[in-house]
MARRO-863494 format. One record per residue: residue number from 1; x, z, y negated of N, C-alpha, C, O in turn. Coordinates in steps of 0.1 Angstrom, whole numbers. Layout:
<sites>
<site num="NUM" n_c1="X" n_c3="Z" n_c2="Y" ca_c1="X" ca_c3="Z" ca_c2="Y" c_c1="X" c_c3="Z" c_c2="Y" o_c1="X" o_c3="Z" o_c2="Y"/>
...
</sites>
This chain:
<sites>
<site num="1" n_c1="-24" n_c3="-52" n_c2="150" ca_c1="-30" ca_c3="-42" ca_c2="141" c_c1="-24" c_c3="-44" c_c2="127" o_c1="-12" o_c3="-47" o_c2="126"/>
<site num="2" n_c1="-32" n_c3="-42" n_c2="117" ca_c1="-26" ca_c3="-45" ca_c2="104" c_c1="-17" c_c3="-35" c_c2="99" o_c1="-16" o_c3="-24" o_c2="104"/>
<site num="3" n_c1="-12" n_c3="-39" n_c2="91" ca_c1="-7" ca_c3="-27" ca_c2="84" c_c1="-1" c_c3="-28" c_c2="69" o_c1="3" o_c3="-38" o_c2="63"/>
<site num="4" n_c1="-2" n_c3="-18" n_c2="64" ca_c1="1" ca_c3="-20" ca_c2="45" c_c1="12" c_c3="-11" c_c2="43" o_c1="15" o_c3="-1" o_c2="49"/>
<site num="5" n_c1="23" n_c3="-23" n_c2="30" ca_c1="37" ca_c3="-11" ca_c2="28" c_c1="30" c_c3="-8" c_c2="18" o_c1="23" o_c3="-17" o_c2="13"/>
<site num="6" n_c1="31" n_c3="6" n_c2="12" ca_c1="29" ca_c3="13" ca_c2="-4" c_c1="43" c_c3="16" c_c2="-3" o_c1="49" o_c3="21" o_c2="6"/>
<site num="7" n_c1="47" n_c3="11" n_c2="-17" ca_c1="58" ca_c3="17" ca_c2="-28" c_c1="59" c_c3="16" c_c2="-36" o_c1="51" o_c3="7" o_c2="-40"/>
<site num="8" n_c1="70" n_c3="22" n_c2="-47" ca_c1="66" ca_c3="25" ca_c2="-58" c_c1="79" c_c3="19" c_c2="-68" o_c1="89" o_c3="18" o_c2="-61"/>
<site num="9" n_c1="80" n_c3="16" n_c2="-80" ca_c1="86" ca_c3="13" ca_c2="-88" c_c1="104" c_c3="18" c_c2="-86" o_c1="114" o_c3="13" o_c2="-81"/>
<site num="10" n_c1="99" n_c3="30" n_c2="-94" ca_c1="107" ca_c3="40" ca_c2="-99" c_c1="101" c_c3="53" c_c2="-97" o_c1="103" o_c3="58" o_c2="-86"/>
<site num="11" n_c1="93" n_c3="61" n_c2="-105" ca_c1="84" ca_c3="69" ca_c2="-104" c_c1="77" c_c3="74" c_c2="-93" o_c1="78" o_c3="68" o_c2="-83"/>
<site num="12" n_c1="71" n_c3="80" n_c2="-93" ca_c1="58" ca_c3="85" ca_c2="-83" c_c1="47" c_c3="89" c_c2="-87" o_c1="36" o_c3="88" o_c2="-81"/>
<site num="13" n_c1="51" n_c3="94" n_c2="-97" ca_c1="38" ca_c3="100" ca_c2="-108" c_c1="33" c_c3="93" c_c2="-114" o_c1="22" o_c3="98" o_c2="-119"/>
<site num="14" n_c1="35" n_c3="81" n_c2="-118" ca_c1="32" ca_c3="70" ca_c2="-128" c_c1="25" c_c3="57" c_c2="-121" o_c1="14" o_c3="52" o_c2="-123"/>
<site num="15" n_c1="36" n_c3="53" n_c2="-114" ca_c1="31" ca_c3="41" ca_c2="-109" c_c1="41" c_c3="32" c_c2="-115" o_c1="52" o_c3="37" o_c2="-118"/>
<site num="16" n_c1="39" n_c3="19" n_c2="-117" ca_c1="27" ca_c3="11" ca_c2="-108" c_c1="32" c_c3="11" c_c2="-91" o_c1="44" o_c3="13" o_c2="-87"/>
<site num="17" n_c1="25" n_c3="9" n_c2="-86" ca_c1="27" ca_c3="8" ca_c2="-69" c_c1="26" c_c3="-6" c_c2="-66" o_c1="17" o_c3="-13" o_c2="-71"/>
<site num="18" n_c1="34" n_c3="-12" n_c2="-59" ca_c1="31" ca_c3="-21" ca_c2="-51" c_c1="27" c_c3="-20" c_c2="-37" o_c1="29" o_c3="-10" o_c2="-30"/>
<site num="19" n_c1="21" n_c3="-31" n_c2="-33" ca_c1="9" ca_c3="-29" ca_c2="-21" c_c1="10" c_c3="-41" c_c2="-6" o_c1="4" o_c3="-42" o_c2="5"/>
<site num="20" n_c1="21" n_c3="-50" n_c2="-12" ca_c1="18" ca_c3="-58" ca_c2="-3" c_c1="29" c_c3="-73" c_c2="-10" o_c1="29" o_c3="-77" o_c2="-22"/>
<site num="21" n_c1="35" n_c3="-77" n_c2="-4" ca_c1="39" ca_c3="-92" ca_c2="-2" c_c1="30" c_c3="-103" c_c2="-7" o_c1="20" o_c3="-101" o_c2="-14"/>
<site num="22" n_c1="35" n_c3="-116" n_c2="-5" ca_c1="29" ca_c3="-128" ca_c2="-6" c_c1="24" c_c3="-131" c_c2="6" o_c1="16" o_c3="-140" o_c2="7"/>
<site num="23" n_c1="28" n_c3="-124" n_c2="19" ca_c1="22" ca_c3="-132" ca_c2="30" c_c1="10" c_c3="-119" c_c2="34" o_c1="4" o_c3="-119" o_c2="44"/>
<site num="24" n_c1="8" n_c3="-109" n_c2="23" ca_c1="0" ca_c3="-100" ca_c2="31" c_c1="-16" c_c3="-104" c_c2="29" o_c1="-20" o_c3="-112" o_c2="20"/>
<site num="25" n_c1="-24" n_c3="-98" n_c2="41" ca_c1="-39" ca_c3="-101" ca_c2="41" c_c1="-47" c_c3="-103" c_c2="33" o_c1="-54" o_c3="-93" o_c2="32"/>
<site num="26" n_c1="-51" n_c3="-113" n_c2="24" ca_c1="-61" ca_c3="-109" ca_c2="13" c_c1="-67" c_c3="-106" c_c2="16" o_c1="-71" o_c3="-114" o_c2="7"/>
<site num="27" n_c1="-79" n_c3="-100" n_c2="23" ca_c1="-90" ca_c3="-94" ca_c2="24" c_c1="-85" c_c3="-76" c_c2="21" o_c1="-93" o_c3="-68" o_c2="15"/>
<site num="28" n_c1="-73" n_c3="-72" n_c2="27" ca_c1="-68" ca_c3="-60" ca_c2="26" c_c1="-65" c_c3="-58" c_c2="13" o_c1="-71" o_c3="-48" o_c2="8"/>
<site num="29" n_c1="-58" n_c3="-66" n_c2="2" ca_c1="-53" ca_c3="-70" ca_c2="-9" c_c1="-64" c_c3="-62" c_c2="-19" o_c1="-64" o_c3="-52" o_c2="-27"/>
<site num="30" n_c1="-73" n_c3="-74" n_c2="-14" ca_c1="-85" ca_c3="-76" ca_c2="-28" c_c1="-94" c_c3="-58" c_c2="-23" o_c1="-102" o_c3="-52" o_c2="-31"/>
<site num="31" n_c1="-91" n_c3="-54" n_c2="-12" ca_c1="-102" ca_c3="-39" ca_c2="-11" c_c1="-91" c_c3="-32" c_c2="-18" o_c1="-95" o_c3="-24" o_c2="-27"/>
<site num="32" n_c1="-80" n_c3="-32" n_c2="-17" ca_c1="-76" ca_c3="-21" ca_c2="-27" c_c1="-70" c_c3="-24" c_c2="-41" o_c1="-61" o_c3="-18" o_c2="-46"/>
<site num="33" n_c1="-78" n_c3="-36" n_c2="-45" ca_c1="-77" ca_c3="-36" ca_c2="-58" c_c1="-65" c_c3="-47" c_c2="-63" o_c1="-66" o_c3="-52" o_c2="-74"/>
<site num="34" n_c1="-55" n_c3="-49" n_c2="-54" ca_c1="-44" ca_c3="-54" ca_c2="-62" c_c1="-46" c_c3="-70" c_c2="-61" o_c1="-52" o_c3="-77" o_c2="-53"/>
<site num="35" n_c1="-35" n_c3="-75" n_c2="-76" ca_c1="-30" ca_c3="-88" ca_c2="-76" c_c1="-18" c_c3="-92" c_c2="-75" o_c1="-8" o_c3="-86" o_c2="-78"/>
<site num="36" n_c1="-19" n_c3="-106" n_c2="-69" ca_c1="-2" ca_c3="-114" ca_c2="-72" c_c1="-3" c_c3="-114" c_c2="-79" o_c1="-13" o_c3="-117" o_c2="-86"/>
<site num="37" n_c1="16" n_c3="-108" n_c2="-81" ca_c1="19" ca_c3="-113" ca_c2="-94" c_c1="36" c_c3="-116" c_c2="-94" o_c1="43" o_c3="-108" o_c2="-89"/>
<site num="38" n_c1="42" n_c3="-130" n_c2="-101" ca_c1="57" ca_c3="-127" ca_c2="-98" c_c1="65" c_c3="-120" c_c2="-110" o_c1="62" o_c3="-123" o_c2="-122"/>
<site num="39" n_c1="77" n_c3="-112" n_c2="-107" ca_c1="82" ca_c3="-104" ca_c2="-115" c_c1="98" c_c3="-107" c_c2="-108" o_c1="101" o_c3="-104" o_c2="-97"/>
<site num="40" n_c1="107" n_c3="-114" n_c2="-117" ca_c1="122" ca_c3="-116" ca_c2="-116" c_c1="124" c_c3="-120" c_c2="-104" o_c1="134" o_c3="-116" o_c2="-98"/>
<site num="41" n_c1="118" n_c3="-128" n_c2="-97" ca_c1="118" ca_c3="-139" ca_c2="-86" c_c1="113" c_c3="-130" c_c2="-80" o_c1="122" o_c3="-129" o_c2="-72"/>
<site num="42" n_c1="105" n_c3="-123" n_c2="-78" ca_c1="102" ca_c3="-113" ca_c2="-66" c_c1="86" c_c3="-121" c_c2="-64" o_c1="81" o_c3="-123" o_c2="-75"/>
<site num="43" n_c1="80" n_c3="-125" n_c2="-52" ca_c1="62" ca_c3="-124" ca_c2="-48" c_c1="59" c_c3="-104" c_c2="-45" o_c1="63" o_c3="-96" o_c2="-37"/>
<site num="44" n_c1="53" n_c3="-104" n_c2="-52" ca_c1="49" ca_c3="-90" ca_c2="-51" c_c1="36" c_c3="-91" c_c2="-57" o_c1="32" o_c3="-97" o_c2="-67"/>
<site num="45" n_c1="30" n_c3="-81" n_c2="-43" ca_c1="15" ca_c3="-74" ca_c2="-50" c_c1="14" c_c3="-63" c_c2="-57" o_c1="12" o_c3="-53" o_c2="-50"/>
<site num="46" n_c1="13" n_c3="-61" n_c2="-68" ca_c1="15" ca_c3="-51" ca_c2="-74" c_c1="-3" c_c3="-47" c_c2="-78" o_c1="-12" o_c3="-56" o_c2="-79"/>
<site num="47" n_c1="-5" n_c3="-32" n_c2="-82" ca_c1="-15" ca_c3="-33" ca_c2="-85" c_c1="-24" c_c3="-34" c_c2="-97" o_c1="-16" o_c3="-38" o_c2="-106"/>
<site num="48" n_c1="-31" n_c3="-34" n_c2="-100" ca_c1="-36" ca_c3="-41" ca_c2="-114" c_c1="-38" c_c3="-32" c_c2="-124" o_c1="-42" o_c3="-35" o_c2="-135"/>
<site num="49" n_c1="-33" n_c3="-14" n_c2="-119" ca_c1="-39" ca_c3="-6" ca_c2="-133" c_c1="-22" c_c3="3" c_c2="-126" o_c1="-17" o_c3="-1" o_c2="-116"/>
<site num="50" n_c1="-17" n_c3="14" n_c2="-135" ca_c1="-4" ca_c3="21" ca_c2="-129" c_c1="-10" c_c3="33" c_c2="-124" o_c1="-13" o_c3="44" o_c2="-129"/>
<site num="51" n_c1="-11" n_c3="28" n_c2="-113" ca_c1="-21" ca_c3="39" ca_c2="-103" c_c1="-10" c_c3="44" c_c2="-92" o_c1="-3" o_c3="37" o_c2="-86"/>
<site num="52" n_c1="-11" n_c3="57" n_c2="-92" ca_c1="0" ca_c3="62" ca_c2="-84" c_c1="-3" c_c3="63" c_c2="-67" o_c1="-15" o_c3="62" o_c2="-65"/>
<site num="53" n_c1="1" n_c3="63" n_c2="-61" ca_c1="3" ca_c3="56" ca_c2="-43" c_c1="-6" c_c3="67" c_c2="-36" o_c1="-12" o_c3="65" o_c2="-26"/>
<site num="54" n_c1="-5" n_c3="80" n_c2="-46" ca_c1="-17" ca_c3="87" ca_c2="-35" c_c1="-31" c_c3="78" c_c2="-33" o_c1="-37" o_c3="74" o_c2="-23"/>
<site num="55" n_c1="-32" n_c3="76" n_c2="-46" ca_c1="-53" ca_c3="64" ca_c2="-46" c_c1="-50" c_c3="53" c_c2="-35" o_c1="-57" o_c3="49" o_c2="-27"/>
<site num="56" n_c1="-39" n_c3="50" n_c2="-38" ca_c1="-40" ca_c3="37" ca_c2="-28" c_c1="-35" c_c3="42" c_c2="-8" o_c1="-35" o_c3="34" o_c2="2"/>
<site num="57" n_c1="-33" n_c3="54" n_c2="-7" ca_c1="-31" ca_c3="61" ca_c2="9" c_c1="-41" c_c3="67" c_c2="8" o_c1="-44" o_c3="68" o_c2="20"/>
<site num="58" n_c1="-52" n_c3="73" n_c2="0" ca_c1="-69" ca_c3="76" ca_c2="0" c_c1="-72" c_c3="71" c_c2="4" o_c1="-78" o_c3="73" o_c2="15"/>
<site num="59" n_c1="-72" n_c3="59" n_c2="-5" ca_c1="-81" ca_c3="46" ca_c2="-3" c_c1="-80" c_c3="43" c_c2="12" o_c1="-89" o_c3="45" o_c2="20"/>
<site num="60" n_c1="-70" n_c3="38" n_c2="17" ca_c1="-67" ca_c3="35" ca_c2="29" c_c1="-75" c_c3="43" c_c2="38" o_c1="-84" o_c3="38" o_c2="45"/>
<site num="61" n_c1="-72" n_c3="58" n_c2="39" ca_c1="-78" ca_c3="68" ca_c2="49" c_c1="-91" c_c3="68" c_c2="50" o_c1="-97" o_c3="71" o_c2="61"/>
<site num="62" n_c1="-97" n_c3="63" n_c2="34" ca_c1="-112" ca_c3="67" ca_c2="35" c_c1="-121" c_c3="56" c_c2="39" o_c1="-132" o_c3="59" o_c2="41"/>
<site num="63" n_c1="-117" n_c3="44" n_c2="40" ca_c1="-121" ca_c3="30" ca_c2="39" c_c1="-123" c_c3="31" c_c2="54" o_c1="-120" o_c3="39" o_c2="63"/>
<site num="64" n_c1="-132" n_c3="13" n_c2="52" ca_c1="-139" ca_c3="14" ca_c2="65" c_c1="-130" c_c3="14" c_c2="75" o_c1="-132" o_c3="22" o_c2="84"/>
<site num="65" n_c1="-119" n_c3="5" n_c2="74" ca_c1="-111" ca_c3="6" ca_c2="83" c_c1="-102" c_c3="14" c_c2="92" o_c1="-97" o_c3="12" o_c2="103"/>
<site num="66" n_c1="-102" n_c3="29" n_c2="80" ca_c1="-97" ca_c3="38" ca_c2="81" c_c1="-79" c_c3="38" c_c2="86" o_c1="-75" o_c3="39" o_c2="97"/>
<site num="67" n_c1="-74" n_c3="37" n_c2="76" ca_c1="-56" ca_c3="34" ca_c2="78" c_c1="-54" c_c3="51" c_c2="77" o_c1="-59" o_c3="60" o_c2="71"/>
<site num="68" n_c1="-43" n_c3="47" n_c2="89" ca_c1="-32" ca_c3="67" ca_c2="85" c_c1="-19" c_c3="60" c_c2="88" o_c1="-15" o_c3="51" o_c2="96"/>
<site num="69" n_c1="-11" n_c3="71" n_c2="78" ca_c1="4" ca_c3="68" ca_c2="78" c_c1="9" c_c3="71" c_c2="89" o_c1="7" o_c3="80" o_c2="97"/>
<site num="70" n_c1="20" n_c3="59" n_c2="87" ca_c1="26" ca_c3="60" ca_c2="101" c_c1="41" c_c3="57" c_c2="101" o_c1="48" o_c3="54" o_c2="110"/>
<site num="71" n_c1="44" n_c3="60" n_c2="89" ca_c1="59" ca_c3="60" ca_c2="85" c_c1="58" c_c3="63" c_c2="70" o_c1="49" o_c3="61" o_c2="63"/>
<site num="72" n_c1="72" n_c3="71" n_c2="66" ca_c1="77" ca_c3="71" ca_c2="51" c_c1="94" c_c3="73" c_c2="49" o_c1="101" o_c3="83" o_c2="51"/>
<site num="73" n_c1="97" n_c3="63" n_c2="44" ca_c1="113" ca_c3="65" ca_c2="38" c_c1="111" c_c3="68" c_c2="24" o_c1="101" o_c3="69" o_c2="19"/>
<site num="74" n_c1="124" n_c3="71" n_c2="19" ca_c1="129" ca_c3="72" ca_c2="7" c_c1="143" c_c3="70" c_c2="3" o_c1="153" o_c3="76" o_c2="7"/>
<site num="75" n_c1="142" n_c3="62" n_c2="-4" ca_c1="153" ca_c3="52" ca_c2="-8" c_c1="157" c_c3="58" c_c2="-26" o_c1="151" o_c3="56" o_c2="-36"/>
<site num="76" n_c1="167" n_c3="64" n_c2="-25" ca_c1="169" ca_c3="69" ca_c2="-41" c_c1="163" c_c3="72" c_c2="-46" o_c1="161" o_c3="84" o_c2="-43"/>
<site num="77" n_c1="156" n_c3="67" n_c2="-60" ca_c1="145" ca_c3="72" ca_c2="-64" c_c1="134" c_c3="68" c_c2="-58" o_c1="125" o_c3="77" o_c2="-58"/>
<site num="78" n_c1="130" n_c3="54" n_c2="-51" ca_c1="123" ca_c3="49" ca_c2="-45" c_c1="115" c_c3="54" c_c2="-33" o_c1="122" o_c3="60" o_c2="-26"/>
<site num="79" n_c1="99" n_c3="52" n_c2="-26" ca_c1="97" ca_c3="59" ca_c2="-16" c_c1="87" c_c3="51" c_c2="-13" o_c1="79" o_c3="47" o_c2="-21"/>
<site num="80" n_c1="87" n_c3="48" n_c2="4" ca_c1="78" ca_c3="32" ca_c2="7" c_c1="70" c_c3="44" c_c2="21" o_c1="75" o_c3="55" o_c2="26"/>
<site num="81" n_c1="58" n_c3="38" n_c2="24" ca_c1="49" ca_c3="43" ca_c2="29" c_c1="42" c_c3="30" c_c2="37" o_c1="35" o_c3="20" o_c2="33"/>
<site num="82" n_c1="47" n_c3="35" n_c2="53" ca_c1="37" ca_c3="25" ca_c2="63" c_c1="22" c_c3="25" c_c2="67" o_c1="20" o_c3="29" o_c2="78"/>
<site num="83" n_c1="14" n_c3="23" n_c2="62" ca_c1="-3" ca_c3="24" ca_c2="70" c_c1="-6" c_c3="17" c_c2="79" o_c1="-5" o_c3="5" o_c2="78"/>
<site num="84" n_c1="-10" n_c3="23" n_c2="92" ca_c1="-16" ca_c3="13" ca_c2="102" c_c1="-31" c_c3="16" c_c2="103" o_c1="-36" o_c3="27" o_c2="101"/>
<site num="85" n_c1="-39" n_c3="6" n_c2="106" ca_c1="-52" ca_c3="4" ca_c2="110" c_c1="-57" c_c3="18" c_c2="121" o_c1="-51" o_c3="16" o_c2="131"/>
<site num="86" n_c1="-62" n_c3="24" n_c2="121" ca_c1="-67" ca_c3="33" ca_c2="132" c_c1="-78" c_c3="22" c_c2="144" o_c1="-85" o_c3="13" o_c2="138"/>
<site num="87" n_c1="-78" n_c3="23" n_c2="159" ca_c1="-87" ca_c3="11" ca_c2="164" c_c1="-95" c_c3="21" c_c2="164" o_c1="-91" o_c3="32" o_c2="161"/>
<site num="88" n_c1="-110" n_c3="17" n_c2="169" ca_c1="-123" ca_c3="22" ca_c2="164" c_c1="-123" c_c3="31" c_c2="181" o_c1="-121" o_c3="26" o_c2="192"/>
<site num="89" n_c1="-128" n_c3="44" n_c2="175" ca_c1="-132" ca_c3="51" ca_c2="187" c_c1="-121" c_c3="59" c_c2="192" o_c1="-123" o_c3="68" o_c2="200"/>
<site num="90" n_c1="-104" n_c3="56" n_c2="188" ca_c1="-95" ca_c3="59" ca_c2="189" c_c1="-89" c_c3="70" c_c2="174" o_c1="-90" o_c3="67" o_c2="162"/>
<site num="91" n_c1="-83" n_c3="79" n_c2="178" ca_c1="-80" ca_c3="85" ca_c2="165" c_c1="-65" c_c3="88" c_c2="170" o_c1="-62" o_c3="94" o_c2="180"/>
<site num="92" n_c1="-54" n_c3="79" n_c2="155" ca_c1="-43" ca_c3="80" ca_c2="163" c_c1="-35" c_c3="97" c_c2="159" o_c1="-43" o_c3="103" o_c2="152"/>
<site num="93" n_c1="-26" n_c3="102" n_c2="160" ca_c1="-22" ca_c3="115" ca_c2="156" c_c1="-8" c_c3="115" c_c2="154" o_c1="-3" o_c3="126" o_c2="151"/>
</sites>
């Protein structure tokens, strides 16, 4: 089952978010918009406009595939957010 980390910079309110690794799915990638990009030796997907992490956990919920959260930490100022795939016909809770 797939799954997407969202987190965030610094901010929350601002953005930018990142979305995903170098090894994460492109097809998942390119539906919500984001690019590689490298930043101080880091592979990070970050996203292409400073869109704050609710659009991109919308996006997820609303999309065909329909992702719901399934974890969230917070790390200092920092706060990362797990999405898993829901399977079809199944609604997880």
């Amino acid at each position: 089952m797939p799954y997407v980390l969202v987190s965030t910079q610094i901010r929350l309110e601002t953005g930018p978010t990142m979305v995903g690794d170098e090894y994460s799915d492109p097809a998942i990638m390119n539906y919500l918009g984001a690019r590689k990009t490298t930043m101080l030796g880091n592979n990070l997907i970050r996203s292409r406009k400073s869109a704050v992490p609710r659009k991109y956990l919308l996006k997820t919920a609303r999309g065909e595939k329909r992702g719901s959260v399934c974890g969230c930490v917070r790390v200092r100022q920092k706060r990362k957010w797990e999405t898993e795939e829901k399977e079809r016909g199944r609604e997880t809770k």
